[in-house]
C-alpha positions as CSV (number, residue, x, y, z in Angstrom):
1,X,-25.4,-23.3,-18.1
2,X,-26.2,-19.8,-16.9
3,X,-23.9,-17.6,-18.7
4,X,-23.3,-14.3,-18.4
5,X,-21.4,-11.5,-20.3
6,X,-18.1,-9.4,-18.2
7,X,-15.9,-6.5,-19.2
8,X,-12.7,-6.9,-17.1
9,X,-12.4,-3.1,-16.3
10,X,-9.1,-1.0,-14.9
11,X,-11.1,1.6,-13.2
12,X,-12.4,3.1,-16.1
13,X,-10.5,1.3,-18.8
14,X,-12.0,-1.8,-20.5
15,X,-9.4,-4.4,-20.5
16,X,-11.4,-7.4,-22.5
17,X,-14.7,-8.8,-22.7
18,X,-15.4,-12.7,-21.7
19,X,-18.4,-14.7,-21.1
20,X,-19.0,-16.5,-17.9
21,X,-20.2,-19.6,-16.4
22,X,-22.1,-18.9,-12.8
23,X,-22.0,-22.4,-11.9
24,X,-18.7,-23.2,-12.5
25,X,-17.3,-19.8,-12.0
26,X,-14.6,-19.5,-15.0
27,X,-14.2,-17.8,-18.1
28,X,-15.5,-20.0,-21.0
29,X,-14.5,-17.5,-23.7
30,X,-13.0,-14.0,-24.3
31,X,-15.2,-12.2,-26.9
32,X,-13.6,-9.2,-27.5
33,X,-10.0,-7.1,-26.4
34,X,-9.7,-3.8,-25.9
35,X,-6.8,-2.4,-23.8
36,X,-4.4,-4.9,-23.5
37,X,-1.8,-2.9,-21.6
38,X,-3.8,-2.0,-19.1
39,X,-4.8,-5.6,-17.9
40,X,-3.4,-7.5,-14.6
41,X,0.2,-7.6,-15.0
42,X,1.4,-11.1,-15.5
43,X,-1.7,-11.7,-17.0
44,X,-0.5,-11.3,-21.0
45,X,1.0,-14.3,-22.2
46,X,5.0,-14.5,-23.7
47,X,3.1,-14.1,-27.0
48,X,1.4,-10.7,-26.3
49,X,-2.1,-11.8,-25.6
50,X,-4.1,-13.0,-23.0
51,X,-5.9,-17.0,-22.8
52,X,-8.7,-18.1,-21.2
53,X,-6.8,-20.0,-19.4
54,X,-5.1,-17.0,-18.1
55,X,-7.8,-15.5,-17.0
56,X,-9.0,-17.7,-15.0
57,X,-6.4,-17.9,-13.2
58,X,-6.0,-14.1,-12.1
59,X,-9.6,-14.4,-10.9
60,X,-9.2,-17.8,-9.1
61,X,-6.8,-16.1,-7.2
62,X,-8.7,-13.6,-6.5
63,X,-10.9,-15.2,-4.1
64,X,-10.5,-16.0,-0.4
65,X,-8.3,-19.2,-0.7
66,X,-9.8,-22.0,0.1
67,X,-7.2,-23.0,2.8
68,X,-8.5,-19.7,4.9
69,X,-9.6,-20.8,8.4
70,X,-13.0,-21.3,8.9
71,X,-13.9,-20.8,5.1
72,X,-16.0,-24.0,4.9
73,X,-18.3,-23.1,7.7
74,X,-18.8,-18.8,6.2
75,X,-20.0,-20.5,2.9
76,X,-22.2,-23.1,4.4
77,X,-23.4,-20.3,6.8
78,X,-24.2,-17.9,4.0
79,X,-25.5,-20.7,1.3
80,X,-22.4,-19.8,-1.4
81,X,-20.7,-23.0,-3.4
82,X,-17.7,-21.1,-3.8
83,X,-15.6,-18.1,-2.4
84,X,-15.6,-17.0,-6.1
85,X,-19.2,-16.6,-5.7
86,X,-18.4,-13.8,-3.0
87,X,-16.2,-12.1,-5.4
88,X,-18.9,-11.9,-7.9
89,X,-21.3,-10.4,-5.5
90,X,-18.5,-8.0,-5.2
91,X,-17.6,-7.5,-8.8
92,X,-14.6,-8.7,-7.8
93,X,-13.7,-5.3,-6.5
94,X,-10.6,-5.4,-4.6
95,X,-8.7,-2.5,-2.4
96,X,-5.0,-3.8,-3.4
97,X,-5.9,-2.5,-7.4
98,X,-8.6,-0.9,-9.6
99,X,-9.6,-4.4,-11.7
100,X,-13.6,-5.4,-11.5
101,X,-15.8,-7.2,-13.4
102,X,-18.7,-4.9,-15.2
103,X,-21.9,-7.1,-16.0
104,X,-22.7,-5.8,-19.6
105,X,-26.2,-6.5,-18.6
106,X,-26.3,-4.5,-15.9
107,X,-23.9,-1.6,-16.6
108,X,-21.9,0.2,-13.3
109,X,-19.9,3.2,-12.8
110,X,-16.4,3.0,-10.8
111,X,-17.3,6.0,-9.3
112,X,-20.6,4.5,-8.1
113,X,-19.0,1.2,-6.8
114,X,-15.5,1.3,-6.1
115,X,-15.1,0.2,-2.3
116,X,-12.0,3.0,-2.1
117,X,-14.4,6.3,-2.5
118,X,-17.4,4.6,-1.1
119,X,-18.3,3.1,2.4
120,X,-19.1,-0.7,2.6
121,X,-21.0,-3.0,5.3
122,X,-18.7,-4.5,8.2
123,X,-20.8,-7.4,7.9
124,X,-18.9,-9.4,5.7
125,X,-15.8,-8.4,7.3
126,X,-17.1,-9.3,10.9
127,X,-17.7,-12.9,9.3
128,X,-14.3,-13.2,7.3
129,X,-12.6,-12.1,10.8
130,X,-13.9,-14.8,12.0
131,X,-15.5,-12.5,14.8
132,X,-18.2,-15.2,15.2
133,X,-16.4,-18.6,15.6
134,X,-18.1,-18.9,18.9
135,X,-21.8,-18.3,17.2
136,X,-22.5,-16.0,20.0
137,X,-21.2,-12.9,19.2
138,X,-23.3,-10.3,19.8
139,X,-22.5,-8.4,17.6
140,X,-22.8,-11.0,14.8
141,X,-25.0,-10.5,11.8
142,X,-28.2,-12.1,10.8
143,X,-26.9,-15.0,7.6
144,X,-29.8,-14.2,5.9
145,X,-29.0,-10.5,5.9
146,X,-25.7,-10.4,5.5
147,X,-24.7,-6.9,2.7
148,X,-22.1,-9.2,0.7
149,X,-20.6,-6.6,-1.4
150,X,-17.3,-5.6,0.7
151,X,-13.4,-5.7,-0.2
152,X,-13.6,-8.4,2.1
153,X,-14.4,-10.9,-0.8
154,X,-11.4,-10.8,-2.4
155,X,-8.8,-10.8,0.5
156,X,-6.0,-13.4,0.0
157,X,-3.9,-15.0,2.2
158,X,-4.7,-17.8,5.3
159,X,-4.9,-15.5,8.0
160,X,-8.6,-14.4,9.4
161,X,-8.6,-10.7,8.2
162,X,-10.9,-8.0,6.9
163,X,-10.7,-4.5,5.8
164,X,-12.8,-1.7,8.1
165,X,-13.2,2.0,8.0
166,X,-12.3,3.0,10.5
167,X,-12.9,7.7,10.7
168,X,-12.9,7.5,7.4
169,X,-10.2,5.7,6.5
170,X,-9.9,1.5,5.0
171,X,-7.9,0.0,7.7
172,X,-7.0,-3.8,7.3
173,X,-7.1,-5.5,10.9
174,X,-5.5,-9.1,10.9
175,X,-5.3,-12.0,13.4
176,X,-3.2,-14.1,14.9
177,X,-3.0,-17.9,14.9
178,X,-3.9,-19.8,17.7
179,X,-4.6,-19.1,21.9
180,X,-1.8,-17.2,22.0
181,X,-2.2,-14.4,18.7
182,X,1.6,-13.4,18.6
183,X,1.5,-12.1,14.6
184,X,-0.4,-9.1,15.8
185,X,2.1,-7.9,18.2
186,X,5.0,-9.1,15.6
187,X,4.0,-6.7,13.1
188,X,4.3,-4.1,15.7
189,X,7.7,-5.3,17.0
190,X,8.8,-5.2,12.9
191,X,7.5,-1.6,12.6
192,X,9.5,-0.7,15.6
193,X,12.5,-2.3,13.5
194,X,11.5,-0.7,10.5
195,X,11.3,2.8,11.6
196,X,14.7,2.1,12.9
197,X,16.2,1.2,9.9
198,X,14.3,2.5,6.9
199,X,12.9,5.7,6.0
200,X,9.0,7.0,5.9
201,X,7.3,5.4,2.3
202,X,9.8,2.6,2.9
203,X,7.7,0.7,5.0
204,X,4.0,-0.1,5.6
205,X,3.4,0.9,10.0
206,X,0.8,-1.2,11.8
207,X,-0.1,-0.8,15.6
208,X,-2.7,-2.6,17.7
209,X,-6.3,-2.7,17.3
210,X,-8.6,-4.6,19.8
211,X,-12.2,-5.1,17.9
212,X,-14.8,-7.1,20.5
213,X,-12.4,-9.3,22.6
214,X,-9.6,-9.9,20.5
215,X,-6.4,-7.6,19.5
216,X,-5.2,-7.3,15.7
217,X,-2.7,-5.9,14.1
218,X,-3.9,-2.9,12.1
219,X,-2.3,-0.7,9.0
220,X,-4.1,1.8,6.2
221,X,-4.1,0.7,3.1
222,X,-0.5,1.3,1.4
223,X,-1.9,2.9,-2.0
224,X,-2.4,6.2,-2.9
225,X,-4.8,7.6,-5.4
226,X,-5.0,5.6,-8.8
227,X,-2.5,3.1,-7.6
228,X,-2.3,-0.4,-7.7
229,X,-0.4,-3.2,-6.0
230,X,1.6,-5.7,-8.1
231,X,2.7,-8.6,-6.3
232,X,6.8,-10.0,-7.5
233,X,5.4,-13.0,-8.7
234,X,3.5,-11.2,-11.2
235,X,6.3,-8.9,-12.4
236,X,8.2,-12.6,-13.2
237,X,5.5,-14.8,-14.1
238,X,4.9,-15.6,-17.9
239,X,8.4,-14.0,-18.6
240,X,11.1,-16.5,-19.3
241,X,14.2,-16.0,-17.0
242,X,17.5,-16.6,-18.9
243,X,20.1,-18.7,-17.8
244,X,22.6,-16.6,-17.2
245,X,20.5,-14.6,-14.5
246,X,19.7,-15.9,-11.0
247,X,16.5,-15.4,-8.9
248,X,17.6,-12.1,-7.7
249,X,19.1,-11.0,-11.0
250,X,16.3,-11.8,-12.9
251,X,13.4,-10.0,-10.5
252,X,15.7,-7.2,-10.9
253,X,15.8,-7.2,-13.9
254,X,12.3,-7.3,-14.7
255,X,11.8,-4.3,-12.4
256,X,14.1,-2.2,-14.0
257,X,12.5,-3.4,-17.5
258,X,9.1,-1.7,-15.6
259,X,10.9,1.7,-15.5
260,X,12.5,1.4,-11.9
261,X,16.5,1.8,-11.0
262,X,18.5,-0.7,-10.5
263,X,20.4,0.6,-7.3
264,X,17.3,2.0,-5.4
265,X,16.0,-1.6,-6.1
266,X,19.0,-3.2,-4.5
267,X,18.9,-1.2,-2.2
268,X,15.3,-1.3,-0.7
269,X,15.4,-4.7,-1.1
270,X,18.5,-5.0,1.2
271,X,16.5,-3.2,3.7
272,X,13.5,-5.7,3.4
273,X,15.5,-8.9,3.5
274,X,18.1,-7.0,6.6
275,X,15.1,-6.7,8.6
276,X,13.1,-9.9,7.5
277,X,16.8,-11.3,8.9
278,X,16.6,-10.2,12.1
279,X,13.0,-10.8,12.8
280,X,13.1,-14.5,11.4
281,X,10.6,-13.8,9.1
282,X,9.6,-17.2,7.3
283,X,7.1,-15.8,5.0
284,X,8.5,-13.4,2.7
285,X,7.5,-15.2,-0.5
286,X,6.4,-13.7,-4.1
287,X,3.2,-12.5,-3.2
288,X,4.1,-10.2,-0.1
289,X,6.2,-7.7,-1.8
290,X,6.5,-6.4,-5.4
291,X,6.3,-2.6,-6.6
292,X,3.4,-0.3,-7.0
293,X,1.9,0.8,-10.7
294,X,-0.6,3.9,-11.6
295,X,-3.6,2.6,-13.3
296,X,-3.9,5.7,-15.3
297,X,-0.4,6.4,-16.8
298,X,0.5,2.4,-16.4
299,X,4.0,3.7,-15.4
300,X,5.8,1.7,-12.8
301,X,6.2,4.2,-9.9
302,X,8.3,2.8,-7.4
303,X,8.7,-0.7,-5.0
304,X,5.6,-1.2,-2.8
305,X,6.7,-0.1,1.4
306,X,7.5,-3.2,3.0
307,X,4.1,-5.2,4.5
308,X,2.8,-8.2,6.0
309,X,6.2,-9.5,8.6
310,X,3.8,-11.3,10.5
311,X,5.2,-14.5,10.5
312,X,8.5,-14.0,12.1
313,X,9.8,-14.3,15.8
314,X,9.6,-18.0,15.9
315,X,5.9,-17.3,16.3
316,X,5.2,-21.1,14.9
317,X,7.7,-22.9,17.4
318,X,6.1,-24.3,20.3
319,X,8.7,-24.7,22.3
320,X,11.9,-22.6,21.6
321,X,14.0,-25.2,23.9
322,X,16.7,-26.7,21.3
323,X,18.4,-25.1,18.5
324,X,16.3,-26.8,15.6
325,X,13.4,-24.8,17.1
326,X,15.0,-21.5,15.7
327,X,15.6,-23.0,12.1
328,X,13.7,-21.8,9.1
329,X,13.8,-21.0,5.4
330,X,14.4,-18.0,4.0
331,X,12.3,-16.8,1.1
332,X,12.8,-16.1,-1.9
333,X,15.2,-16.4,-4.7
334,X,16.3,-19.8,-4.3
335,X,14.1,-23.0,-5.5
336,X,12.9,-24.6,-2.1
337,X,14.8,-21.6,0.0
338,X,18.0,-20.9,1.8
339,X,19.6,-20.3,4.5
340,X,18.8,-16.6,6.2
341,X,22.5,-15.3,6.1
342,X,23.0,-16.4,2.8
343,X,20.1,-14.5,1.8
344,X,22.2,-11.5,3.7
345,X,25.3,-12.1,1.5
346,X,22.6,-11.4,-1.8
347,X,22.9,-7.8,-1.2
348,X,26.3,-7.5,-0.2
349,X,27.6,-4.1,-1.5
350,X,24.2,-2.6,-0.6
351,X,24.3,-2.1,3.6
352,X,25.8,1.5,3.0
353,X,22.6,2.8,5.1
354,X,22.8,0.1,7.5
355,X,24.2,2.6,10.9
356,X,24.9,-0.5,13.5
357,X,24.2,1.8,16.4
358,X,20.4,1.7,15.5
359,X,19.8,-2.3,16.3
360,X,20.9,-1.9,19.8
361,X,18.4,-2.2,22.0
362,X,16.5,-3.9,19.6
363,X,15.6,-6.9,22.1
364,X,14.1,-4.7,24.7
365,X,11.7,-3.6,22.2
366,X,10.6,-7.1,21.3
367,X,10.1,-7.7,25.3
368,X,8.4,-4.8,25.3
369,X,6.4,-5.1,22.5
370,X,5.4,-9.0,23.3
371,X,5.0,-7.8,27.0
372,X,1.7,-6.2,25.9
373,X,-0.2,-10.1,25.2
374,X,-1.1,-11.6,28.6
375,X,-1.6,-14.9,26.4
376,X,2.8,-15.1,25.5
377,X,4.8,-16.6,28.5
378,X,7.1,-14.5,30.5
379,X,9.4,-17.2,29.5
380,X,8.7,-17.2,25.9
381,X,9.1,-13.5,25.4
382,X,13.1,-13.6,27.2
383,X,13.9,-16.1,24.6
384,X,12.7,-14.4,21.6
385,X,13.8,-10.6,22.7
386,X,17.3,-12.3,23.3
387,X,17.6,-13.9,20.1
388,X,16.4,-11.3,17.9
389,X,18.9,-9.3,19.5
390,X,21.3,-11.7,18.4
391,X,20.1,-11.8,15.2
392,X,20.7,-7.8,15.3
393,X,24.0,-7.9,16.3
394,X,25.0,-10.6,13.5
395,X,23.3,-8.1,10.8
396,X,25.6,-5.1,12.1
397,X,28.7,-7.4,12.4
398,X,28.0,-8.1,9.0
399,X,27.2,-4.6,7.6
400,X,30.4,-3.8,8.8
């Protein structure tokens, strides 16, 4: 067993001391706690402390999943057992918080490491892009001489993506799925609908960015200085949700036990889930939205802009030919789903902001939008401007 000895770190806070196994890449034991308050949030137990067990699971999750495409063949190709194995070459640095791993060995400085101040190798990120599938890129690194340590280790999600600096500043680039690489051009056709609806801070922009022969979506990274991202699911998890409280109710509550108001809550969510109605948006789960947190006052600033809408337009439908094709489920706050409008009716009471005049028009921006891939069929684009207009015009009916 080759141990060896971690300080879970919050920029320059230590969190808690654990030993670590290298070959199986867990925890095996917490030796000593420090700052309890400033640890992951979701990670302290109902109790007031943190397990092993816990632990282990904020930093499985902090890997590449496993389901990524391609993952197999980058470990293979660069000799690792594990994604977790990239994370450690990383110190698990990430650009969504301030959290790493310190070796107590081998002693580092945030300033000296953190990935936000200082630049990193786009060598990792070329190979988590999955800019060489073909194996003759170009522009592809050497596998023997790849520089591991790179934000790009701890990137979740499925989707082939990778943070880049791009003059100066960390720009996350992500694909699409498939021949035809529609996500791309759907974030851009949701920021068009966000700027129409929501305010600047509200919402997370992305435009276009072609990097060797493929186009990506493209954003900056939504965090200011000392921030940190805190997905829903970790604002709920390891809190018991009382009976008397649904879904909704209860994330709301739990926000407003972080410091937040209750209205401004309802309210930006309304704008979220009004939007994530009219694009289709199937993939607006626990992890894609949740509020942002300052790592140095641990105060609960405000809800994180909206980000990663993706997965809408009916971008996973092959066909778009019968009305089953347009079905999906709406996420969250119902166990296995719900129906998109009656997620609508959650926030009804909150569409105050909600000026109807601003969704006309929405569809020609889709057609425009979509118009741009060469790879999406004339055909294919008329059907989804037209029912996303649709969609638009149900919202406003309804917000009246």
């Amino acid at each position: 067993m080759a141990i060896a000895h971690y300080t879970l770190m919050n920029k320059n806070t230590p969190v808690l001391s654990f030993d670590y196994d290298l070959e199986v890449h867990a925890a095996v034991r917490i030796t000593a706690i420090h700052q309890l308050e400033a640890a992951p949030l979701g990670m302290v137990d109902r109790h007031g402390d943190i397990a092993k067990s816990e632990l282990n699971y904020w930093w499985h999750h902090r890997a590449i999943p496993a389901s990524r495409d391609q993952v197999n063949r980058l470990l293979e190709n660069l000799k690792l057992d594990s994604t977790l194995e990239l994370a450690e070459k990383s110190f698990g640095l990430s650009l969504s918080d301030r959290y790493w791993l310190n070796d107590q060995d081998d002693p580092k400085s945030w300033a000296d490491i953190n990935f936000f101040d200082n630049e990193f190798s786009d060598d990792l990120g070329f190979l988590t892009l999955g800019q060489d599938s073909a194996g003759s890129s170009p522009d592809a690194p050497d596998y023997a001489a790849v520089n591991l340590p790179s934000p790009n280790s701890t990137l979740g999600g499925d989707l082939l993506k990778k943070w880049k600096i791009i003059n100066g500043k960390r720009v996350l680039l992500k694909s699409g799925v498939g021949f035809v690489n529609q996500e791309p051009f759907n974030e851009v056709a949701a920021t068009a609908l966000h700027q129409r609806l929501m305010g600047p801070g509200e919402f997370t922009p992305y435009w276009l960015f072609e990097d060797g022969r493929r186009v990506y979506s493209a954003c900056e990274n939504l965090l200011g200085e000392d921030e940190e991202l805190i997905a829903a699911w970790d604002i709920i998890r390891n809190v018991k949700q009382p009976n008397n409280l649904s879904d909704l109710q209860f994330y709301v509550k739990r926000c407003e036990d972080l410091g937040l108001d209750r209205e401004a809550i309802m309210t930006e969510l309304a704008k979220m889930f009004a939007c994530d109605f009219v694009l289709a948006n199937r993939d607006r789960h626990y992890r894609n939205f949740g509020v942002v947190r300052n790592v140095e006052s641990l105060q609960v600033t405000r809800l994180a802009p909206v980000f990663d809408s993706g997965s809408c337009l009916w971008s996973n439908a092959e066909f778009l030919e019968v009305p089953a094709d347009f079905d999906y489920i709406a996420k969250p706050f119902k166990y296995g789903g719900m129906k998109p409008f009656d997620q609508l009716r959650l926030f009804e009471g909150y569409y105050g902001w909600l000026d109807p005049a601003a969704l006309e028009g929405f569809g020609d921006t889709v057609r425009e939008i979509l118009g741009k891939n060469p790879n999406i069929p004339e055909r294919r684009i008329e059907t989804v401007a037209a029912h996303a207009q649709q969609k638009a015009d149900v919202l406003a009916r309804f917000a009246e």
